[in-house]
C-alpha positions as CSV (number, residue, x, y, z in Angstrom):
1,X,-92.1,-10.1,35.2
2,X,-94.4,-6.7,35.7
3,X,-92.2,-4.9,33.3
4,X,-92.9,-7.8,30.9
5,X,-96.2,-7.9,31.1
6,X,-96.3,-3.9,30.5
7,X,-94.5,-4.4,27.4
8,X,-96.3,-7.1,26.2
9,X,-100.5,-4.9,27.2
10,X,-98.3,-1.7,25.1
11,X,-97.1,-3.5,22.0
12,X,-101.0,-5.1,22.3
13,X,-102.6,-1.8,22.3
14,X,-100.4,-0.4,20.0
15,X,-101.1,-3.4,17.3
16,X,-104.9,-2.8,17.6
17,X,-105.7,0.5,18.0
18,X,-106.9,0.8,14.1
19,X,-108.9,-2.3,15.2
20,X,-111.4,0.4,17.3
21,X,-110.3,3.5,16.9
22,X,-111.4,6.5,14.9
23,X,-109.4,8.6,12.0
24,X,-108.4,11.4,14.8
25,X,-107.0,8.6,17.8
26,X,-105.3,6.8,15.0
27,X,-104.1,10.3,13.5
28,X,-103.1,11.3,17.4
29,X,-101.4,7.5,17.5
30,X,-99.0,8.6,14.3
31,X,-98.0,11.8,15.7
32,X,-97.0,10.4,19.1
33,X,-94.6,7.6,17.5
34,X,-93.2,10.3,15.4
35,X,-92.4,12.6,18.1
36,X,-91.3,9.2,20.0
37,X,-88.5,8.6,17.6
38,X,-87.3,12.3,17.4
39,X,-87.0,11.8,21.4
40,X,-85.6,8.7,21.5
41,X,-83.0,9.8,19.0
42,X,-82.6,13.4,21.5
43,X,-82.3,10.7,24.5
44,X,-79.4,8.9,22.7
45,X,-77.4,12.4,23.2
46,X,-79.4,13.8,26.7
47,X,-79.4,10.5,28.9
48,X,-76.9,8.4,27.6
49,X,-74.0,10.6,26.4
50,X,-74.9,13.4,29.2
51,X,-74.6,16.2,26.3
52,X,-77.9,18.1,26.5
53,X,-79.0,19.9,23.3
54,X,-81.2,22.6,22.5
55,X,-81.0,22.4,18.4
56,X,-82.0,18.8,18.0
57,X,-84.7,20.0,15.7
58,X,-82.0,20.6,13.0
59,X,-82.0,17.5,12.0
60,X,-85.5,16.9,11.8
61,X,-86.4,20.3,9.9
62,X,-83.5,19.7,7.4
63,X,-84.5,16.4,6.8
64,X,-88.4,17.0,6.0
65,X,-87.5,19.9,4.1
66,X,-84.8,18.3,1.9
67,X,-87.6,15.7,0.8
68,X,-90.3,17.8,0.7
69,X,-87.9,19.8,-2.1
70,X,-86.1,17.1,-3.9
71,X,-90.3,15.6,-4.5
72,X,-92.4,18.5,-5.2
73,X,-90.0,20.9,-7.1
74,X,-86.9,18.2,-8.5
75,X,-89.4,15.3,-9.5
76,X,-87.4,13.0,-7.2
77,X,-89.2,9.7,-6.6
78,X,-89.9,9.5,-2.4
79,X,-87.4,6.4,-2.4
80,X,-84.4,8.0,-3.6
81,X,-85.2,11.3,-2.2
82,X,-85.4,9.4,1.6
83,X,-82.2,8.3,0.4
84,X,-80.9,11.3,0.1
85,X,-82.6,13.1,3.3
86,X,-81.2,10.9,5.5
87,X,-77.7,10.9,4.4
88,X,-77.5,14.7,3.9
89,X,-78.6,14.8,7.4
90,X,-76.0,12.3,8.8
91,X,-73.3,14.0,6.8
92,X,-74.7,17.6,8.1
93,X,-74.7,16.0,11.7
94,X,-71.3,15.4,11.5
95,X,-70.1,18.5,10.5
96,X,-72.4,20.2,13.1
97,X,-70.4,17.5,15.6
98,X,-66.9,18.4,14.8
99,X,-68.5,22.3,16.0
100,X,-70.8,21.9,18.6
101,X,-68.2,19.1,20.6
102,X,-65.5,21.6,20.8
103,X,-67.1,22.4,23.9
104,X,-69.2,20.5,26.9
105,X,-72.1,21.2,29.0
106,X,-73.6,24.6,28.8
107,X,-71.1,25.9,25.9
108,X,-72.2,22.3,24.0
109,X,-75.9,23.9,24.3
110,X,-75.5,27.0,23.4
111,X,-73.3,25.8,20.3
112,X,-76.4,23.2,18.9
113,X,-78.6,26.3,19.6
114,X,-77.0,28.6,17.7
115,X,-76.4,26.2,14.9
116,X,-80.0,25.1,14.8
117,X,-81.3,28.9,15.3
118,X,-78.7,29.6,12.0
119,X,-80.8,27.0,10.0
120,X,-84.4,28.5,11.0
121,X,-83.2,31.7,10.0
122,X,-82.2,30.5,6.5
123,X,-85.5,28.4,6.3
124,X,-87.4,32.0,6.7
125,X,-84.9,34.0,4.7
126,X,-84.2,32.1,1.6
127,X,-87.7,32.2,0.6
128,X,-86.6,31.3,-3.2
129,X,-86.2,27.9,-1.6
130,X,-87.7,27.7,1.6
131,X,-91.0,29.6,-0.1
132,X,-90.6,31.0,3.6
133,X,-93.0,31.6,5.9
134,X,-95.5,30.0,3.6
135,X,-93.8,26.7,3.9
136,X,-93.6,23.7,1.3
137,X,-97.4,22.3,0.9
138,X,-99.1,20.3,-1.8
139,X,-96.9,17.0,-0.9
140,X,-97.9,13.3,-1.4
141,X,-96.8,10.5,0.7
142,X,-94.5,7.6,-0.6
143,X,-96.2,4.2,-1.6
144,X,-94.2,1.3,-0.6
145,X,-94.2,-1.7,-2.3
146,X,-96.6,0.1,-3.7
147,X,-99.5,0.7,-0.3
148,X,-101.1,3.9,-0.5
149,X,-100.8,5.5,2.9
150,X,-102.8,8.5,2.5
151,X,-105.8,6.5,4.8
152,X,-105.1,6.9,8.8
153,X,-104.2,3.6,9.2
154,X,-102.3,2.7,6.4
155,X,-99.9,5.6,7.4
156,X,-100.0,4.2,11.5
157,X,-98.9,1.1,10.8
158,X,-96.5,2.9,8.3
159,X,-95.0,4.2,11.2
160,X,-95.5,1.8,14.3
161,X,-92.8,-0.4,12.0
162,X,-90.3,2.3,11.6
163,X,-91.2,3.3,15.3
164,X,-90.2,-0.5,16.6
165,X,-87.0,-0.7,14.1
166,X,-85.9,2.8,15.6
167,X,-86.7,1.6,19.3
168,X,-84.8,-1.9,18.8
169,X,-81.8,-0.3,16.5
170,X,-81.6,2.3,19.4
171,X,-81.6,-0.3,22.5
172,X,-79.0,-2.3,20.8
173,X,-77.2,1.0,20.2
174,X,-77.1,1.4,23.9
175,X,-76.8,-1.8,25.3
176,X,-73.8,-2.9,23.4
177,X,-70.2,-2.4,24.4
178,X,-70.4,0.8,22.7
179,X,-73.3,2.0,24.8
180,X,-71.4,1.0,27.7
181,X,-68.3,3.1,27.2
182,X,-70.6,6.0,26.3
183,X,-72.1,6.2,29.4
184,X,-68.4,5.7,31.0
185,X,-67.6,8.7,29.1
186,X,-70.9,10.2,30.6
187,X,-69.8,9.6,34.2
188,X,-65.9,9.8,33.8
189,X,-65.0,11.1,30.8
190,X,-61.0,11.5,32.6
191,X,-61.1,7.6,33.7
192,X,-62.4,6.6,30.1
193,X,-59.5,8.6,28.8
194,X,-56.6,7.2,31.0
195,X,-58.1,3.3,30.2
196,X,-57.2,4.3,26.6
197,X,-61.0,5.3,25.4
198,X,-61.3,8.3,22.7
199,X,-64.0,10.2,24.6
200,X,-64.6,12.9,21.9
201,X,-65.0,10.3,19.0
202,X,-67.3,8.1,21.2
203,X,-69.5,11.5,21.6
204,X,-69.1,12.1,17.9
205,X,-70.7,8.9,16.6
206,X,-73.2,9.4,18.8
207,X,-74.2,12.8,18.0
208,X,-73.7,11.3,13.9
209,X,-76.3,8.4,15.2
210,X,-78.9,10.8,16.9
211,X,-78.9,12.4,14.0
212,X,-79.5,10.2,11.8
213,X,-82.8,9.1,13.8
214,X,-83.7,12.7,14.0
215,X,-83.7,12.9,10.1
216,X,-85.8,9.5,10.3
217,X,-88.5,11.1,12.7
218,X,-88.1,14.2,10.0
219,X,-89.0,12.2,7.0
220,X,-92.1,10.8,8.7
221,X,-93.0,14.3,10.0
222,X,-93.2,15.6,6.2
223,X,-94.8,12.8,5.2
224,X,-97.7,12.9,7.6
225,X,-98.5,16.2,7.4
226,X,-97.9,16.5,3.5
227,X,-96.5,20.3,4.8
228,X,-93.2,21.8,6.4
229,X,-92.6,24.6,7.5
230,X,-89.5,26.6,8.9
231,X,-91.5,26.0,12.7
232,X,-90.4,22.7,12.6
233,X,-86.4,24.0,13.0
234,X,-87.2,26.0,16.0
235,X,-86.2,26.0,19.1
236,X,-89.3,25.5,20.7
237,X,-89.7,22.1,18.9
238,X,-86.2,21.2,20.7
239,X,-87.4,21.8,23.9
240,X,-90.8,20.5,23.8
241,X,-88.6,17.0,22.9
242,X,-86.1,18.0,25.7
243,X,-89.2,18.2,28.1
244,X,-90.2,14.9,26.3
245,X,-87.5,13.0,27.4
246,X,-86.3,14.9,30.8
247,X,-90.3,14.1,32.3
248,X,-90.3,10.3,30.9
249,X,-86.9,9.9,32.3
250,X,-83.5,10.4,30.5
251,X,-81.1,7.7,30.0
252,X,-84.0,5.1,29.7
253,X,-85.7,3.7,26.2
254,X,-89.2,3.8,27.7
255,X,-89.2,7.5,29.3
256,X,-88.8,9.4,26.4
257,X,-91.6,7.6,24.4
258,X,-93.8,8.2,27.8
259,X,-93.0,12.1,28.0
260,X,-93.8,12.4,24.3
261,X,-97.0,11.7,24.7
262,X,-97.6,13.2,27.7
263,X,-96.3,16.9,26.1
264,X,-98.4,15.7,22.6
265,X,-101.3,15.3,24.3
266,X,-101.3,18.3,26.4
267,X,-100.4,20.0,22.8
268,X,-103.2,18.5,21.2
269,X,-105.8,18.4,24.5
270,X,-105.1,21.4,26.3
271,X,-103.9,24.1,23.7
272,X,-107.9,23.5,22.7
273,X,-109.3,24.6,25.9
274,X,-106.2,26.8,27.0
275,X,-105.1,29.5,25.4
276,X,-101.4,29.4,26.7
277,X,-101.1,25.8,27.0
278,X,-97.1,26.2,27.0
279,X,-97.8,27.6,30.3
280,X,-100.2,24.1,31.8
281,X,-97.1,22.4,29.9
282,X,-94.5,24.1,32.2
283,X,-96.8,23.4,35.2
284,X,-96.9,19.8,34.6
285,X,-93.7,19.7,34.0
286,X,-92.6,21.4,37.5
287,X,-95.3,19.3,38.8
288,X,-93.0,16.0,37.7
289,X,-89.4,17.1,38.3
290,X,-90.9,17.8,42.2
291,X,-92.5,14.4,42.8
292,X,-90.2,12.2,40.2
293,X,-86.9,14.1,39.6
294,X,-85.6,11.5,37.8
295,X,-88.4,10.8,35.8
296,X,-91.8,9.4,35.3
297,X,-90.4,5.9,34.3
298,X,-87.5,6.0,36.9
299,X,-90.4,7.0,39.7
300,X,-92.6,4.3,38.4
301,X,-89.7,1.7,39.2
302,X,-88.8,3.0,42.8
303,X,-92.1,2.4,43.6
304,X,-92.7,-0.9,42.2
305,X,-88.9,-1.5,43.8
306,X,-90.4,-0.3,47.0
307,X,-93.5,-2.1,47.0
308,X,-92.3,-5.2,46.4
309,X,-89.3,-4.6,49.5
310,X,-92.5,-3.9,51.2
311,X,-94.2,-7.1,50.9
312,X,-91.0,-9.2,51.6
């Protein structure tokens, strides 16, 4: 019933915030379902297939900057381009699959890191695409159905829909039969095995799905800030979704869009008042694995768990 009621005051909130809210809250509102998505889409591969990655940000840097080319410099419209994005990115997620899934747990990591630190390292060096450090500017934003969404809400609302059809497509992902058996191949891949489960194949569609998602939560990166830039491959933008979804509470749907926020708007709050605000970031997020190992969403439902035992 309370988690209910939770949802229900969120999705409110969520739906009105335009209603009362200046350009730079609505703004702040559109980054934090972007960065939602890109860790939901992390959490599908983190909390629910137990394969922790430190090059997720491949699939969101490749996908911004393969629309951000095929528009400004090939005259593609943003439709077929998007097209295009996403299925380059599925297709390269695959490929990057068949590599990285030779190997599990800290080889597994080490493998999407190196792949993803390979990609940054072309973005800077192939300036003749890339433009390099410089980055791709001067971009537009796509018009569906022909709605500008150049104005702050336009582009909010924009994403709040893709935002809920990533969160639903993602919870049906993971609650189906397939979710099940990837979290049996989580616990025990060996007893998946012996029942006659494919463990490696059930990890490779998932990776192929979080992929996709990331190039999703790319698409809407470029689009919103009309720039990319070969930052947005790095590794730091991996782990800043890593400690997205690890403080919210991996293997849940609402933890990682809770830890997103929290590390957005320390990125956005504190890096104004404090100069190494990576540093309050780490703090925090010492602060939370000590109090709530498991998470803040995890920690929020032992409590209400207790509480309620308590007035039994």
């Amino acid at each position: 019933m309370i988690k209910t009621i939770a949802f229900a005051v969120l999705a409110g909130l969520l739906l009105v915030l335009p209603l009362f809210a200046g350009d730079f809250y609505i703004n702040l509102g559109s980054q934090i379902l972007i960065a939602a998505i890109f860790a939901l889409s992390l959490n599908l591969l983190v909390g629910y297939g137990g394969m922790t990655s430190l090059g997720h940000a491949s699939f969101l840097g490749v996908a911004a900057y393969a629309s951000a080319l095929l528009t400004s410099r090939y005259g593609l419209g943003h439709g077929p381009a998007a097209i295009v994005s996403i299925a380059g990115t599925t297709v390269m997620a695959a490929l990057f699959g068949l590599i990285a899934l030779r190997a599990t747990g800290l080889g597994f990591l080490m493998i999407t890191l190196a792949l993803s630190q390979v990609l940054w390292g072309l973005a800077y060096r192939m300036s003749n695409v890339t433009n390099g450090d410089n980055g791709v500017s001067g971009l537009t934003r796509p018009m569906p159905f022909g709605i500008s969404l150049d104005g702050a809400a336009a582009f909010y609302w924009f994403s709040l829909i893709v935002f809920a059809v990533a969160f639903v497509l993602m919870a049906i992902f993971v609650s189906s039969s397939f979710g099940s058996s990837l979290k049996g191949v989580r616990d025990q891949p060996r007893r998946m095995a012996a029942l006659g489960f494919n463990p490696w194949m059930i990890r490779w569609i998932t990776f192929i799905y979080a992929g996709f998602w990331g190039g999703v939560s790319g698409l809407l990166y470029v689009y919103y800030n009309k720039y990319i830039h070969p930052t947005s491959l790095s590794i730091t933008s991996s782990a800043e979704a890593l400690l997205g979804v690890i403080a919210g509470g991996s293997g849940t749907l609402g933890g990682p869009v809770v830890g997103a926020t929290l590390v957005l708007l320390l990125k956005n709050y504190a890096s104004a008042y404090v100069e190494r605000w990576n540093m309050l970031l780490g703090l925090v997020f010492l602060f939370i694995v000590l109090v709530v190992p498991t998470g803040i969403i995890p920690g929020l439902r032992k409590l209400a768990a207790r509480k309620s035992g308590a007035s039994k």
